[in-house]
N, CA, C, O and CB atoms as a CASP TS submission, in Angstrom:
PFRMAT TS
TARGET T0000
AUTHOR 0000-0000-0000
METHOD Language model
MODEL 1
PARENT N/A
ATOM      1  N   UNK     1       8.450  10.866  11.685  1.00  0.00           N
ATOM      2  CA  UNK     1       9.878  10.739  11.491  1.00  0.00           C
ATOM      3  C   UNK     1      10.296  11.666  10.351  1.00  0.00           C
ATOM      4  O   UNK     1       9.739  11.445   9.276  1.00  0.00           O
ATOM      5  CB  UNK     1      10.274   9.265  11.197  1.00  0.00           C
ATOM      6  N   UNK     2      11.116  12.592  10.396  1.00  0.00           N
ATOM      7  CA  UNK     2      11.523  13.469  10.011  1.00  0.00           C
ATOM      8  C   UNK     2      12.460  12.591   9.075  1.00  0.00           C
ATOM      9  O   UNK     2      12.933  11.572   9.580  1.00  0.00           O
ATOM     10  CB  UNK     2      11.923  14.431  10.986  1.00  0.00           C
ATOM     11  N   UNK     3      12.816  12.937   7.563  1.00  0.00           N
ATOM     12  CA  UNK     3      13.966  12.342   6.798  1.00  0.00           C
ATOM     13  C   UNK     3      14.557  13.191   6.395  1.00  0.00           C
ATOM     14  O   UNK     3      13.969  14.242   6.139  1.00  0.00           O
ATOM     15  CB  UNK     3      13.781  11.537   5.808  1.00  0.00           C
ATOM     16  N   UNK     4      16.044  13.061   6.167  1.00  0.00           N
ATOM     17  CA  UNK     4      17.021  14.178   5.467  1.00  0.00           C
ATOM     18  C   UNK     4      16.574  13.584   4.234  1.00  0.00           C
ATOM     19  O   UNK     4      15.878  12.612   3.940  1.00  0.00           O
ATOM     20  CB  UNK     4      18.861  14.249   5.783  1.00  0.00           C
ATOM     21  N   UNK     5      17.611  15.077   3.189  1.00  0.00           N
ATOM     22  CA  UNK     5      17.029  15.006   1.759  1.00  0.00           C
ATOM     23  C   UNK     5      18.068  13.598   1.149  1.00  0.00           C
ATOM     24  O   UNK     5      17.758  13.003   0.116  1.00  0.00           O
ATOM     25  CB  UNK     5      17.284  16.801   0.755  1.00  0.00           C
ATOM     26  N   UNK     6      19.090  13.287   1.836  1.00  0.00           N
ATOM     27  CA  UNK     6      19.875  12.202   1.377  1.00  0.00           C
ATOM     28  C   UNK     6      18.985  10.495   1.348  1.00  0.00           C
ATOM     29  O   UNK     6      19.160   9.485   0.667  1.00  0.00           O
ATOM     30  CB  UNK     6      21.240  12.257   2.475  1.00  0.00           C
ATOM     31  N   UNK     7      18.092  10.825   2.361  1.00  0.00           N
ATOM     32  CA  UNK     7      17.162   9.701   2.745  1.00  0.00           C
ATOM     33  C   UNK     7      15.918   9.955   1.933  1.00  0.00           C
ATOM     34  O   UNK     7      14.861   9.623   2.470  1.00  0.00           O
ATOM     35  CB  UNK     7      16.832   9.644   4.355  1.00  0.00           C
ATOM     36  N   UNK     8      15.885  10.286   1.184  1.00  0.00           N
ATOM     37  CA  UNK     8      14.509  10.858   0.492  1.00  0.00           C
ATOM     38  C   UNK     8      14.748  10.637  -0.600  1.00  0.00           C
ATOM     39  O   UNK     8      13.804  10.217  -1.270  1.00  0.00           O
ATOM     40  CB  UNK     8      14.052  12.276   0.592  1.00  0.00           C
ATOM     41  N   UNK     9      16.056  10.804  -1.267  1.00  0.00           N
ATOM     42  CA  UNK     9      16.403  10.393  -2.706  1.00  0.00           C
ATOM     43  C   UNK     9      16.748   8.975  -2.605  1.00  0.00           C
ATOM     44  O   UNK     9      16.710   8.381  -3.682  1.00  0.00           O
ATOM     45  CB  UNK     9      17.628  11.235  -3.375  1.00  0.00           C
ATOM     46  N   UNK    10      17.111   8.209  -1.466  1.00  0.00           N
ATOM     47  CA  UNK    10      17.563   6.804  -1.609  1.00  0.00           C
ATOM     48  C   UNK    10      16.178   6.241  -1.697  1.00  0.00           C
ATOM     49  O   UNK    10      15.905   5.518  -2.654  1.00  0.00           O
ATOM     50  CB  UNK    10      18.544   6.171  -0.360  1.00  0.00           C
ATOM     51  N   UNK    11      15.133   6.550  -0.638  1.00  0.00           N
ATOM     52  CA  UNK    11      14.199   5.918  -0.934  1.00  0.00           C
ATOM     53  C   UNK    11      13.688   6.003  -2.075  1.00  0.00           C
ATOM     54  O   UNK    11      13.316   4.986  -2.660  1.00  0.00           O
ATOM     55  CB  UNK    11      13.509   6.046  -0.250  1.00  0.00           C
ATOM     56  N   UNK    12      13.582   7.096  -2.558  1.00  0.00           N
ATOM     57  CA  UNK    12      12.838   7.415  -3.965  1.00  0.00           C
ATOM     58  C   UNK    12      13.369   6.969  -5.216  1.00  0.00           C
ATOM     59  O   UNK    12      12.801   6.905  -6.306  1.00  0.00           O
ATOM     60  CB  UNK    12      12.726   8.815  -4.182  1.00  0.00           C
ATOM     61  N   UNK    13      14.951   6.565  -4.791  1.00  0.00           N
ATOM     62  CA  UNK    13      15.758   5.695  -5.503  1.00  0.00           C
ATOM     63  C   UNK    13      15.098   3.933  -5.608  1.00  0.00           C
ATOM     64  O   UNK    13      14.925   3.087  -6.485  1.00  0.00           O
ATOM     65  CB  UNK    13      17.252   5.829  -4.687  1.00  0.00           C
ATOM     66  N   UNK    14      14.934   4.044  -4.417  1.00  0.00           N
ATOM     67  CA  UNK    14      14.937   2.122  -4.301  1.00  0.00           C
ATOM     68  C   UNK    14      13.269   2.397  -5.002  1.00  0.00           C
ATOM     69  O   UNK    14      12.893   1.917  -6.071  1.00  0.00           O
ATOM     70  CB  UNK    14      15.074   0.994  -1.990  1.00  0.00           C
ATOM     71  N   UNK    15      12.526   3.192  -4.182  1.00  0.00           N
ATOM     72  CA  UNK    15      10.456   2.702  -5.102  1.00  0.00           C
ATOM     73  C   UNK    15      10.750   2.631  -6.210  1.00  0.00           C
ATOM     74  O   UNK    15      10.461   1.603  -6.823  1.00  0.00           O
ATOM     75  CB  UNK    15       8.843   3.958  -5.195  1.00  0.00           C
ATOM     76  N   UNK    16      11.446   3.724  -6.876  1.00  0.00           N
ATOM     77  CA  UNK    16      11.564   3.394  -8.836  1.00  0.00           C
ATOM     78  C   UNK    16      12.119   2.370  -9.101  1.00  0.00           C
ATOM     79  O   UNK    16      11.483   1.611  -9.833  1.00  0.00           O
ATOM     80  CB  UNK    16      12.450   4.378  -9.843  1.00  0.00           C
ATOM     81  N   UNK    17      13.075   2.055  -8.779  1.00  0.00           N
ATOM     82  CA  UNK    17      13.706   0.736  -9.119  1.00  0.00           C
ATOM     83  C   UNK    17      13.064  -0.404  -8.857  1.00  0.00           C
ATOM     84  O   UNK    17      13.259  -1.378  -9.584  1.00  0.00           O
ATOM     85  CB  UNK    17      14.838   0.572  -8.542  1.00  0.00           C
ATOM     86  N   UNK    18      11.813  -0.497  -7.301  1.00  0.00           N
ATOM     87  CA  UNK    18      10.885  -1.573  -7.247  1.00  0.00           C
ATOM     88  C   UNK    18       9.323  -1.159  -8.504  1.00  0.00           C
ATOM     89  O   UNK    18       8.289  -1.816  -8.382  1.00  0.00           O
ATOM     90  CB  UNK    18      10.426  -1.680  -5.334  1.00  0.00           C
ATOM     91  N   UNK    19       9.394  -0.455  -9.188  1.00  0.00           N
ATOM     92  CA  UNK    19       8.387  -0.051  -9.827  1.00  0.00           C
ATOM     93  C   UNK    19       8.264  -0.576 -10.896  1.00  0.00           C
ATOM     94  O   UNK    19       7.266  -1.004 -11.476  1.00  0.00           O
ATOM     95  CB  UNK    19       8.328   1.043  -9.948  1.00  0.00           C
ATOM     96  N   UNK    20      10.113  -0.517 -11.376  1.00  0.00           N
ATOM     97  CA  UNK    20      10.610  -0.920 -12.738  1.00  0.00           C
ATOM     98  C   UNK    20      10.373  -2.820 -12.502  1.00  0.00           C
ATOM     99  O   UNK    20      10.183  -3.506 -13.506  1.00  0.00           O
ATOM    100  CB  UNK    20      12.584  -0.241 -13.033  1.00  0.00           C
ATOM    101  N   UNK    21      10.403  -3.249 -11.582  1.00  0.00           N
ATOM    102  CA  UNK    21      10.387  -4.818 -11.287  1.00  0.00           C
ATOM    103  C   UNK    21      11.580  -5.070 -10.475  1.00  0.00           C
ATOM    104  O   UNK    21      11.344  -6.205 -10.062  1.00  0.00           O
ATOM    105  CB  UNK    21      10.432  -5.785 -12.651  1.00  0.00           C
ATOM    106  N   UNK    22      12.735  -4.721  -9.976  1.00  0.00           N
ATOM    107  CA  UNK    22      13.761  -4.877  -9.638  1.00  0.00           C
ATOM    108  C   UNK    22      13.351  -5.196  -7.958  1.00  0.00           C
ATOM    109  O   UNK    22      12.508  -4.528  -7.360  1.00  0.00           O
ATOM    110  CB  UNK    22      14.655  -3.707 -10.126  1.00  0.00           C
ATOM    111  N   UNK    23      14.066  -6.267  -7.377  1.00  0.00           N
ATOM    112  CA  UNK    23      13.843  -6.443  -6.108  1.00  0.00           C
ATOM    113  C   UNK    23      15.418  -6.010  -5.395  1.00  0.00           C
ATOM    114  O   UNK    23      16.426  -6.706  -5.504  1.00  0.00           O
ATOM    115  CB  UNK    23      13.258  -8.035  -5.878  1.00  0.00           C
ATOM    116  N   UNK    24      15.365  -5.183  -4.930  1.00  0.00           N
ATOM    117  CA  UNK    24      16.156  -4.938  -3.533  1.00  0.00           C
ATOM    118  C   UNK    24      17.018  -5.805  -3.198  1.00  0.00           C
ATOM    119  O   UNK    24      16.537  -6.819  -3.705  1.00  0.00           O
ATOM    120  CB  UNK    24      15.385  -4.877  -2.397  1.00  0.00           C
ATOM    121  N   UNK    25      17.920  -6.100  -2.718  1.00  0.00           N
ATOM    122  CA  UNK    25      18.962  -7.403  -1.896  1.00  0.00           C
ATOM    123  C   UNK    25      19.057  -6.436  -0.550  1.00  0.00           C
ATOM    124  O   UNK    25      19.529  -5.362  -0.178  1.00  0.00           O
ATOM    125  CB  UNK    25      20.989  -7.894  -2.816  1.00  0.00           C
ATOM    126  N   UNK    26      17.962  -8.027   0.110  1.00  0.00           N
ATOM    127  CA  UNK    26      17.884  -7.234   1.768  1.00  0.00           C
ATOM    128  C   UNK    26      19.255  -7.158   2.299  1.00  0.00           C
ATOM    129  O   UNK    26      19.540  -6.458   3.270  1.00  0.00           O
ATOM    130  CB  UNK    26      16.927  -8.175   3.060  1.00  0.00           C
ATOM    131  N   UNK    27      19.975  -7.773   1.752  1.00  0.00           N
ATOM    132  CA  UNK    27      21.409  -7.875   2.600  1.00  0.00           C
ATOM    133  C   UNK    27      21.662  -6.456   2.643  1.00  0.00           C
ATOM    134  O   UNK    27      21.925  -5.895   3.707  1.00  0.00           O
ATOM    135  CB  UNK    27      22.791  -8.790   1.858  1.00  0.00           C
ATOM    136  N   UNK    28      21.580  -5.692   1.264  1.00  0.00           N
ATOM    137  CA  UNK    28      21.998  -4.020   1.146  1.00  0.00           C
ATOM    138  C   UNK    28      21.108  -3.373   1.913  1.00  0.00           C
ATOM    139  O   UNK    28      21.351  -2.173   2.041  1.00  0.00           O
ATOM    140  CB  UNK    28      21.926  -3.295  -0.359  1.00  0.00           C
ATOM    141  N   UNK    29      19.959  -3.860   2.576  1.00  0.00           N
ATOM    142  CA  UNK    29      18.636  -2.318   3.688  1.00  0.00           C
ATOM    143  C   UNK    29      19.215  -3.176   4.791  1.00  0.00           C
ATOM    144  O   UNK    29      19.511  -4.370   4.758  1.00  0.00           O
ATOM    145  CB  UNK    29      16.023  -2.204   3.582  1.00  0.00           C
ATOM    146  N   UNK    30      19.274  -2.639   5.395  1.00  0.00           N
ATOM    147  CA  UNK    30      19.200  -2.763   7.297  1.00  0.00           C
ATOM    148  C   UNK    30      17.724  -2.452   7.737  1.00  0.00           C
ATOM    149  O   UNK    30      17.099  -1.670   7.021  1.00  0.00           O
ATOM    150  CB  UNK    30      20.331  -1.385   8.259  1.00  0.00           C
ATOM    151  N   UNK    31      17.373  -2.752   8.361  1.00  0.00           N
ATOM    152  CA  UNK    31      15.967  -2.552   9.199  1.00  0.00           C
ATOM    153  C   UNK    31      16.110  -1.171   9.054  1.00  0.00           C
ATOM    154  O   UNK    31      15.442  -0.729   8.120  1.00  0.00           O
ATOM    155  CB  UNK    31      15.783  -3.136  10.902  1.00  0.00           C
ATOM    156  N   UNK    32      16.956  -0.099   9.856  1.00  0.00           N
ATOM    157  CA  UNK    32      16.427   1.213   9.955  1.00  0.00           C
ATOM    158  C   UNK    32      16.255   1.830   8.784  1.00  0.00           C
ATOM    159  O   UNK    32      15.462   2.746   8.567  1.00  0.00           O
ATOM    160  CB  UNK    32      17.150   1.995  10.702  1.00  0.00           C
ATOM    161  N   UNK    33      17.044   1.297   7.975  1.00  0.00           N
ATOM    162  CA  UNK    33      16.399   1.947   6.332  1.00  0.00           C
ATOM    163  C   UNK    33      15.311   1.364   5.962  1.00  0.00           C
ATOM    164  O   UNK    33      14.595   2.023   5.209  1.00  0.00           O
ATOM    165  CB  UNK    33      17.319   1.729   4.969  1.00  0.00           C
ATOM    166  N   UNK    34      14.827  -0.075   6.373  1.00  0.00           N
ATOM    167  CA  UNK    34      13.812   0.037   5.605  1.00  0.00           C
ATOM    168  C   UNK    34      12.576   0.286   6.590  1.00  0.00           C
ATOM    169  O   UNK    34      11.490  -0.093   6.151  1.00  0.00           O
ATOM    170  CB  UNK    34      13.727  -1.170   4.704  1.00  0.00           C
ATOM    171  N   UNK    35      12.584   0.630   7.338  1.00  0.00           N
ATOM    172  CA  UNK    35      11.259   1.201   8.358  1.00  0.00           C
ATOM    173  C   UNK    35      11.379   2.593   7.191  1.00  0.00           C
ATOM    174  O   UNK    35      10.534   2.718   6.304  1.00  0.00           O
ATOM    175  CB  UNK    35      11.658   1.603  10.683  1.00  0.00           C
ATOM    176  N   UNK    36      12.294   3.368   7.317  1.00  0.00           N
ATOM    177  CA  UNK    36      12.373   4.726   6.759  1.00  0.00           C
ATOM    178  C   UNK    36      11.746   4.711   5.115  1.00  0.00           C
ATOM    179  O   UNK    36      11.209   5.734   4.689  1.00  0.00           O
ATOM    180  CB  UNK    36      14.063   5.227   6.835  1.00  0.00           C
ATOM    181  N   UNK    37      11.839   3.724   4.416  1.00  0.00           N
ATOM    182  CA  UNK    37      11.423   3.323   3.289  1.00  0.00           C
ATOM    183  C   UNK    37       9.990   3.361   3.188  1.00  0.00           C
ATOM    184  O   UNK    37       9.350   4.028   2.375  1.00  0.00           O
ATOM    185  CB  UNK    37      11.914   2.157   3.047  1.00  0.00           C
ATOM    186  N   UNK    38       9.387   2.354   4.355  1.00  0.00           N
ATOM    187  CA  UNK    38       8.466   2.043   4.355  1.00  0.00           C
ATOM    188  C   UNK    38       7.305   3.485   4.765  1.00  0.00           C
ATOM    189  O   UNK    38       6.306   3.895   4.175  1.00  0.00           O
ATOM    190  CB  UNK    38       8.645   0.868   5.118  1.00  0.00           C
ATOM    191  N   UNK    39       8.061   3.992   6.137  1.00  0.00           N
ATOM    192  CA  UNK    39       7.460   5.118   6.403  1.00  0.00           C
ATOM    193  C   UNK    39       7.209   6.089   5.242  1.00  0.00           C
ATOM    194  O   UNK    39       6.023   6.247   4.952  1.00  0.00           O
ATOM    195  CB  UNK    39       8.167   5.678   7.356  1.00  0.00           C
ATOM    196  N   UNK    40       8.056   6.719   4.579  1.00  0.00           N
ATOM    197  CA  UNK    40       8.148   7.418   3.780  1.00  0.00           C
ATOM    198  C   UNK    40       7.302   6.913   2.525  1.00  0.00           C
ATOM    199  O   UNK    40       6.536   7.755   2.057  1.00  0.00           O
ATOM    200  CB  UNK    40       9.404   7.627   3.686  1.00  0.00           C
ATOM    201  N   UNK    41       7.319   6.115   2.136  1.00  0.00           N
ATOM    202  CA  UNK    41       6.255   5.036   1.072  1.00  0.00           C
ATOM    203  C   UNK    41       4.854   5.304   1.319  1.00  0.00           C
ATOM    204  O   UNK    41       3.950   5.463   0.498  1.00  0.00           O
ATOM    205  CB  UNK    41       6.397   3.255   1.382  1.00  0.00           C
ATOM    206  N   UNK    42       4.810   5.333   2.912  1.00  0.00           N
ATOM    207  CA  UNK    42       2.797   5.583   3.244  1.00  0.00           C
ATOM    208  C   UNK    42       2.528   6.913   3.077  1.00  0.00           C
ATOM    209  O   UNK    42       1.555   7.508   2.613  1.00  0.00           O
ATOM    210  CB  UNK    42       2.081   5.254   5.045  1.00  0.00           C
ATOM    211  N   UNK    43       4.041   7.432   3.749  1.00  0.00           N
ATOM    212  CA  UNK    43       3.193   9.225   3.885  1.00  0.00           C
ATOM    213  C   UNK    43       3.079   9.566   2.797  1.00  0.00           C
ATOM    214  O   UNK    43       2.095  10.292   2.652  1.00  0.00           O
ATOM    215  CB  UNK    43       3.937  10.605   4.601  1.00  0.00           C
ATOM    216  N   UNK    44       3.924   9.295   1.457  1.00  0.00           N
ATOM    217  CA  UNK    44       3.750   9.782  -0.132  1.00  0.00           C
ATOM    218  C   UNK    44       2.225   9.494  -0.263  1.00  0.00           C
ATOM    219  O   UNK    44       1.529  10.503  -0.377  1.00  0.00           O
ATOM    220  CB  UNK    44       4.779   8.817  -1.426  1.00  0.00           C
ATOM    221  N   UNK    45       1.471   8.077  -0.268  1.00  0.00           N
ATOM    222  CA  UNK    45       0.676   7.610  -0.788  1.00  0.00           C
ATOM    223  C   UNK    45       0.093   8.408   0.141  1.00  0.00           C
ATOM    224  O   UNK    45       0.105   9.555  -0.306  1.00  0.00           O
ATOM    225  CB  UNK    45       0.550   6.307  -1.057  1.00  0.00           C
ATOM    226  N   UNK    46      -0.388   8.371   1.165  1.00  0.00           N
ATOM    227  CA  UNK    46      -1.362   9.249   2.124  1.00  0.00           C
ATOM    228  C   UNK    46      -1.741  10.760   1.469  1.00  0.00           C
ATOM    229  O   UNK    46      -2.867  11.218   1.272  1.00  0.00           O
ATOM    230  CB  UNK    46      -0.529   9.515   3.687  1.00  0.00           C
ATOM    231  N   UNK    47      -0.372  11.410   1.183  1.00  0.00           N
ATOM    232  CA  UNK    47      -0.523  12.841   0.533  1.00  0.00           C
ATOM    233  C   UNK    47      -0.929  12.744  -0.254  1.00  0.00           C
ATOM    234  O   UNK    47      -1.856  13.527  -0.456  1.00  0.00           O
ATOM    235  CB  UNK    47       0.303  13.622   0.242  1.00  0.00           C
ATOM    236  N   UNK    48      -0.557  11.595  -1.500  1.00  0.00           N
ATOM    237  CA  UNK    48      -1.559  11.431  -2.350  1.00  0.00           C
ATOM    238  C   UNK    48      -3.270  11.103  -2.556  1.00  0.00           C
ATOM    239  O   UNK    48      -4.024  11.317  -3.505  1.00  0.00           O
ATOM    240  CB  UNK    48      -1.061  10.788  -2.749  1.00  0.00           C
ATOM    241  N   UNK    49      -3.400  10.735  -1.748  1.00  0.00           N
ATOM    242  CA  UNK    49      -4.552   9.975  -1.263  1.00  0.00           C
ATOM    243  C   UNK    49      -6.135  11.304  -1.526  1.00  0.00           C
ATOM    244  O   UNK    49      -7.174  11.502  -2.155  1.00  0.00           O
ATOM    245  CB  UNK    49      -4.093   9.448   0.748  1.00  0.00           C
ATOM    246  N   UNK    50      -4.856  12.056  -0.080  1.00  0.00           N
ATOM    247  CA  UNK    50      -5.525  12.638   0.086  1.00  0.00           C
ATOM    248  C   UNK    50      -5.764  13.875  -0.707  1.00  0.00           C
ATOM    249  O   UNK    50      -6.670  14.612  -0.319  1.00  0.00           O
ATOM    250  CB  UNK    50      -5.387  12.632   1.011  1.00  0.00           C
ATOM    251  N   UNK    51      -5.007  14.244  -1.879  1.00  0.00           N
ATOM    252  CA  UNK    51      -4.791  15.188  -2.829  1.00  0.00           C
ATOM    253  C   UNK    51      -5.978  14.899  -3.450  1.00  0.00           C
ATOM    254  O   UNK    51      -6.886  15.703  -3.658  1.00  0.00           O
ATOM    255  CB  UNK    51      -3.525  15.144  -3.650  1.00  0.00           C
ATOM    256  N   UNK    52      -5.951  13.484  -3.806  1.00  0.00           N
ATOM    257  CA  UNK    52      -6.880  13.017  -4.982  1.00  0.00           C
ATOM    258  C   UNK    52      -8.425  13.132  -4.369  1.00  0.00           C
ATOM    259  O   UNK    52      -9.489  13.400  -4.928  1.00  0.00           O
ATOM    260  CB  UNK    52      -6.485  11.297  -5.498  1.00  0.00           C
ATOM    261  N   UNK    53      -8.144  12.859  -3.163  1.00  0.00           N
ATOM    262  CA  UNK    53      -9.735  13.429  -2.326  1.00  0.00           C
ATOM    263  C   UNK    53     -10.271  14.825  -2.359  1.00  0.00           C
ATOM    264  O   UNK    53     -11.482  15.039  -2.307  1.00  0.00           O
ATOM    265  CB  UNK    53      -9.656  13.291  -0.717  1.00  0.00           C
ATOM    266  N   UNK    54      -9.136  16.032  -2.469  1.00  0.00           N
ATOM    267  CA  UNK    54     -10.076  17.065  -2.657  1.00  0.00           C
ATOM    268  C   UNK    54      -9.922  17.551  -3.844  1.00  0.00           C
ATOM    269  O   UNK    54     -10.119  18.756  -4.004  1.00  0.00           O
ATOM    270  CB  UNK    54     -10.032  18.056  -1.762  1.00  0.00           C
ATOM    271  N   UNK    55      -9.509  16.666  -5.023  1.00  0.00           N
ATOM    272  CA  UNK    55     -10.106  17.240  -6.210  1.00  0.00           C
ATOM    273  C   UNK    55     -10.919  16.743  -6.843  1.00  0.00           C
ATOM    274  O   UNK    55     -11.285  17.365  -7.840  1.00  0.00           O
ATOM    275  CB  UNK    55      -9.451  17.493  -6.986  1.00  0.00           C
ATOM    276  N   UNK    56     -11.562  15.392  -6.540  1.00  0.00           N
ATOM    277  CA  UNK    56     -12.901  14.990  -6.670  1.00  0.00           C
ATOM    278  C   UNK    56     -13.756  15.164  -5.589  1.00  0.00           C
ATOM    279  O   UNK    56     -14.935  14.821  -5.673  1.00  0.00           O
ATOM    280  CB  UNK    56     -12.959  13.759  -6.992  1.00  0.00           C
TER
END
């Protein structure tokens, strides 16, 4: 799933704000945002993942 850059800063908006401790009000995500959240959440960690794999 492809995200625009408007969807990329919201998500990256909402992880910091869940990072800081702050929980979300599901009333404000709709499902399709938060699949997009979620998606976008694995592929970061995945890239990361796998970053950290080829430098050790």
């Amino acid at each position: 799933m492809k995200m625009t850059p408007t969807e990329i800063r919201e998500a990256v908006f909402i992880i910091s704000l869940m990072r800081e401790g702050h929980k979300p009000r599901p009333e404000r995500i709709d499902g399709e945002a938060k699949k997009r959240i979620d998606d976008s959440t694995m592929h970061i960690a995945s890239q990361a993942h796998s970053a950290i794999n080829t430098w050790f």
